[in-house]
N, C-alpha and C positions, 0 to 999 in steps of 0.2 A: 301481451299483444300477439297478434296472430300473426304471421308471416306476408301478408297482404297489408295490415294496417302498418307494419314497420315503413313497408317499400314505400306507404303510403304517407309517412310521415316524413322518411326519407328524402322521397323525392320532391314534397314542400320545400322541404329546407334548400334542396340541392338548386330549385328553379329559381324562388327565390333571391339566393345567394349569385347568379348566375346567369339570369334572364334581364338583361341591358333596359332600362329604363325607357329607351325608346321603342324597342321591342312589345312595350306591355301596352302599349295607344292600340287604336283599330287603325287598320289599313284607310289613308287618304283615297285611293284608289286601286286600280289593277297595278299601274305603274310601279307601285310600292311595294309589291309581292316580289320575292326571293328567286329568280331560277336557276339562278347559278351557271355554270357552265365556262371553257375555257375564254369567251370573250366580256364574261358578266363582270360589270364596274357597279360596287355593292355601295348603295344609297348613302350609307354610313358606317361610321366604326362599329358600332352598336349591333348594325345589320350582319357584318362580317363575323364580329366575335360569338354572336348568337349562332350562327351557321356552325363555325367550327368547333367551340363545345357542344352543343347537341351533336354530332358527327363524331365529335369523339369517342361518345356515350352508344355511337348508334342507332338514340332517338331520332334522328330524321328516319328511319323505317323500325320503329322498336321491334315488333314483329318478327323480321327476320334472320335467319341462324349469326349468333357471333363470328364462324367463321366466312360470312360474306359480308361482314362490315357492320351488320344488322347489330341490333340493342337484347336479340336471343329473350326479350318478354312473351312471356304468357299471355292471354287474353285478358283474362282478371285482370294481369298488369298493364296493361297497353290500355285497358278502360281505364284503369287509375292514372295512368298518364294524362293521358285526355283530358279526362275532368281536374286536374290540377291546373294543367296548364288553361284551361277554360277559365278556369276563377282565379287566377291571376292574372288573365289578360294578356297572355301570351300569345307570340303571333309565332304564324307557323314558323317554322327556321325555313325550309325550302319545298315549293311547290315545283313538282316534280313529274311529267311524265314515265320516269325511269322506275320510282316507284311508283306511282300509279297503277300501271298499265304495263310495260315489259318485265322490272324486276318477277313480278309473280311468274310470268310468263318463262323467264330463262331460269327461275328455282324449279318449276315443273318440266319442261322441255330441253333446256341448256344442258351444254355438256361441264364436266368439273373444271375445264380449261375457261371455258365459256364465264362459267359462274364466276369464277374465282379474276378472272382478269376487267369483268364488268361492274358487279354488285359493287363493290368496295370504291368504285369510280363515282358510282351513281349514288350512294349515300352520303357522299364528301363532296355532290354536287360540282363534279368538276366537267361532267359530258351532262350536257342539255340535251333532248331528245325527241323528235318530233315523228308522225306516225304517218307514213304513206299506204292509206288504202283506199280512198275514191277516189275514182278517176272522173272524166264527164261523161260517160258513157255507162258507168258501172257505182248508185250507190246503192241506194237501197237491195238492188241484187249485186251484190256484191262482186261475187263469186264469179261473173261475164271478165271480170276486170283481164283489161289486154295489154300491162306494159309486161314483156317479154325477157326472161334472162335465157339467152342462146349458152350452153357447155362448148365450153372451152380447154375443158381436159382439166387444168388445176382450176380452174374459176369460170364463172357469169362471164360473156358480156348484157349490163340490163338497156333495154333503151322502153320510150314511153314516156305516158304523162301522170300525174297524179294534180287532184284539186282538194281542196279543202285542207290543206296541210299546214294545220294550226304552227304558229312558229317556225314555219319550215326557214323564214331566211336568220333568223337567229338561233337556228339549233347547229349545234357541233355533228349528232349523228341522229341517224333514221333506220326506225324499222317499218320492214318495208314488205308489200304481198306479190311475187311475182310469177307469171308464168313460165313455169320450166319445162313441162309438157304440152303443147298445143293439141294434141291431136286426144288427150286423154277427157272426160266429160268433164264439167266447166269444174265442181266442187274436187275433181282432185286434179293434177298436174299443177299445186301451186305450191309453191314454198315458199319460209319467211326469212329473209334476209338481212343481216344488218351492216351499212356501210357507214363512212365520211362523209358529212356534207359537202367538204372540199375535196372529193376525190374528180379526178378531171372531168366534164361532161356534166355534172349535175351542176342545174340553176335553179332561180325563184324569182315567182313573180309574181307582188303583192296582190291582192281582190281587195277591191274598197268595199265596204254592205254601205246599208240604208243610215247606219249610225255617225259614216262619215268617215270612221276606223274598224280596223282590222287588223284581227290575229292569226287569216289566211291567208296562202299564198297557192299559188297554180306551182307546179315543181318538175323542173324538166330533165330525164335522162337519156343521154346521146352519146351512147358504146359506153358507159362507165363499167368500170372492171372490179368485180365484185370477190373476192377469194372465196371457197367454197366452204372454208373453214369458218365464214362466218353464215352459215347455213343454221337456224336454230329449229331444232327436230330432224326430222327426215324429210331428203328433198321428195317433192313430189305430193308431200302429206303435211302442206303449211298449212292449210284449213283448218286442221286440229288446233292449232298453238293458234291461229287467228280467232277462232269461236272462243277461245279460252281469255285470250287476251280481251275479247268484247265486253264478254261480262263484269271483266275490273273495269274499265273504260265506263260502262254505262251506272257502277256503281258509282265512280268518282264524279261522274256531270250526276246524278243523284242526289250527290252532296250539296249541288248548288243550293238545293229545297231549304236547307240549313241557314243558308248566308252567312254573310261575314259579321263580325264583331262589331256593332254598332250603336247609335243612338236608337232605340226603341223607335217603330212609326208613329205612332199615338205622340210622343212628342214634339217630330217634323212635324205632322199635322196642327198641333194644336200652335207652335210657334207660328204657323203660315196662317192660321185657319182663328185662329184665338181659343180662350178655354171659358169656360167656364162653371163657376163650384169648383175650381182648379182642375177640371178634364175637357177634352175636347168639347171644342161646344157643336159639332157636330154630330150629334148622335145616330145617324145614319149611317156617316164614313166611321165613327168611332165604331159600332155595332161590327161592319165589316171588317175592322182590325181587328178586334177581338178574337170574333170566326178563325181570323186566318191565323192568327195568334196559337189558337189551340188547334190547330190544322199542324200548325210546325210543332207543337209539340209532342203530338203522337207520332208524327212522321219521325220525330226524331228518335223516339222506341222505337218504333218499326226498324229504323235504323240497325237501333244498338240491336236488336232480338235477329236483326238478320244474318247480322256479324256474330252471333255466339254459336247461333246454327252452324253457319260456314265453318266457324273453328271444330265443332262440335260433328262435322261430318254430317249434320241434318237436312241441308240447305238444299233447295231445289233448286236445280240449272234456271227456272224462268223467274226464279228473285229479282235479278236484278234488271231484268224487263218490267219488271212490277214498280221497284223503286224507280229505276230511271225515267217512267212515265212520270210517275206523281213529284217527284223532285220538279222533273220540269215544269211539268204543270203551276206545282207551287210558287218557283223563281218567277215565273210572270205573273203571277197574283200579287207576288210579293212590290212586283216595279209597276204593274196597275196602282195597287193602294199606295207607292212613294209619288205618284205624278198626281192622284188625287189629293196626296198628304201635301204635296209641294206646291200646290197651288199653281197662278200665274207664273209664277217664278221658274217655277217645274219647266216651261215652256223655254227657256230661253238655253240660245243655242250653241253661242262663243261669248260672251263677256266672262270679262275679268271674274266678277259676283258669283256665276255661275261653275266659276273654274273650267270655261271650257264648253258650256252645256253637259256638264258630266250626267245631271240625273235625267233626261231624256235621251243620252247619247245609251247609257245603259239601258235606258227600258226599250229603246231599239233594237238593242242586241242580244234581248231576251227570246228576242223572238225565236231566232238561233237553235234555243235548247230546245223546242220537239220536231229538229231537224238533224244534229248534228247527234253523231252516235248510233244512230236509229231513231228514224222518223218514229213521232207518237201512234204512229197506223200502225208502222210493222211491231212494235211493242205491244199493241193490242193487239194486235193477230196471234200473237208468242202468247199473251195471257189464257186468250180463249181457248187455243190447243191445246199447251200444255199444263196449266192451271186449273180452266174449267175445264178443260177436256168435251170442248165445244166441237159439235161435227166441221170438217174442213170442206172446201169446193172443191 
């Protein structure tokens, strides 16, 4: 056997042996997803122990170096993770903005002190982490954004607003865009800071959308006192580590394109819809799943080939303007054909039956994805420049 097929037979056995029975169902809801963090009250036993052996293992980020908590796998490897735990039915151990979207960020820009007192936090899922960079004044151009850190000699004072700050009142800490030079041109004088959500002076306060729920919040800061030592890169040249961090960001809402572990649509549909010759007897809607069906499955090479690049040093900076377009794109195709697949039913918006209105509260807040990250416009504007190298205005 070759050194891949061992780890590959290995890590069957190990998941297996190890992955909590109620771990291997699909996710009821969002509710039911993992984020851990110093306030997180874990769904079940099942939930928790799943957490903490993968953490052990340093599967919750296998990717990265052993010595910051990480699983120190390969790519090869880290693909054979993947797909083991796919055909077992494993649900993730912990969804995580920290890897997501900062971890990458503090292994390229952080300092050793940095690295070493965070990463190892953020794999064991015990800091929750939530991202302050639009303001109401500043999204899509970013870069205008005006919440203000005044030098204080050892520290920030920051004050300002931020909006859209997914989880902001359930997160433990924030990274966060702020201006430390005013007078310098908008894309530099900023730097990236990370504090406490409980440090004095910062609040939250929920946004309801159209779906009725909400995982944003407005986030307000008034003199919070920032130490300089949690400065990540160079102050002045947060931009750099901001652009860097975007692109994990618009990879991981890419991911939606995927969805979660589920009953196939074709069979919502055909329970709602009836079958028949045992297939939907809709052949119109049926025809449409299909399409989309093999839409998700190339996207999901597309995927993997994008990831082998990036490891591989090949990968174009606007990949992941490419993905995160068509991901989102895809997640609303995908909650169009569930409310077509769902019939009358689809419609209904608190009973009991409905759970809540879950399947139109979600195709609500689909809409969300070719806004949040970077509107679908400015991704096609990154395609045409830098991909097709399209003349600019």
């Amino acid at each position: 056997m070759t050194d891949l097929e061992t780890f590959r037979t290995e890590t069957r056995a190990w998941l297996e042996a190890n992955c909590p029975p109620d771990m291997r169902t699909p996710l009821e809801d969002d509710e039911d997803r993992c984020w851990g963090g110093r306030r997180w009250t874990f769904k079940s036993q099942g939930q928790r122990l799943w957490l903490e052996r993968m953490a052990a293992r340093g599967w919750t980020a296998p990717g990265w170096p052993k010595a910051y908590g990480g699983g120190g796998l390969s790519a090869e490897e880290s693909k054979i993770l993947r797909a083991e735990m796919a055909a077992l039915g494993c649900r993730s151990p912990l969804d995580s903005f920290g890897i997501w979207m900062l971890g990458p960020a503090l292994l390229k820009y952080g300092t050793e002190t940095q690295k070493q007192h965070y990463l190892p936090s953020i794999v064991r899922g015990e800091i929750r982490w939530c991202q302050g960079y639009s303001e109401p004044n500043s999204g899509s151009d970013l870069a205008s954004l005006a919440t203000r850190a005044e030098d204080k000699g050892d520290h920030f004072l920051v004050n300002g607003q931020k909006i859209w700050t997914s989880y902001a009142d359930k997160a433990d800490w924030i990274f966060c865009l702020v201006r430390t030079n005013p007078g310098a041109p908008k894309h530099q004088g900023i730097s990236f800071v990370l504090f406490d959500m409980e440090t004095p002076g910062v609040s939250t306060k929920p946004i309801l959308l159209i779906s009725g729920k909400s995982p944003f919040c407005e986030t307000f800061f008034d003199n919070v006192r920032v130490p300089k030592e949690n400065v990540v890169g160079e102050i002045d040249k947060g931009w750099d580590v901001a652009k860097y961090l975007l692109g994990h960001e618009r990879e991981m809402i890419s991911g939606l394109g995927l969805g979660a572990a589920g009953r196939p649509l074709g069979e919502i549909a055909a329970d709602s819809l009836g079958r028949r010759g045992g297939v939907l007897a809709d052949t119109c809607l049926r025809a449409d799943i299909a399409r989309f069906d093999i839409d998700a499955a190339a996207f999901r090479l597309a995927l993997e080939r994008a990831g082998d690049m990036a490891k591989a040093k090949q990968g174009h900076p606007a990949i992941p303007s490419m993905l995160k377009y068509y991901g989102s794109e895809l997640n609303k195709r995908r909650y169009e054909l569930a409310m077509a697949a769902g019939g009358a039913d689809a419609l209904e918006w608190e009973s009991e039956r409905s759970r809540g209105g879950d399947a139109a509260r979600r195709w609500l807040r689909t809409k969300a994805n070719s806004i949040e990250g970077g509107t679908s416009e400015i991704q096609l504007n990154i395609i045409a420049k830098r991909i097709l190298n399209l003349p600019g205005t």
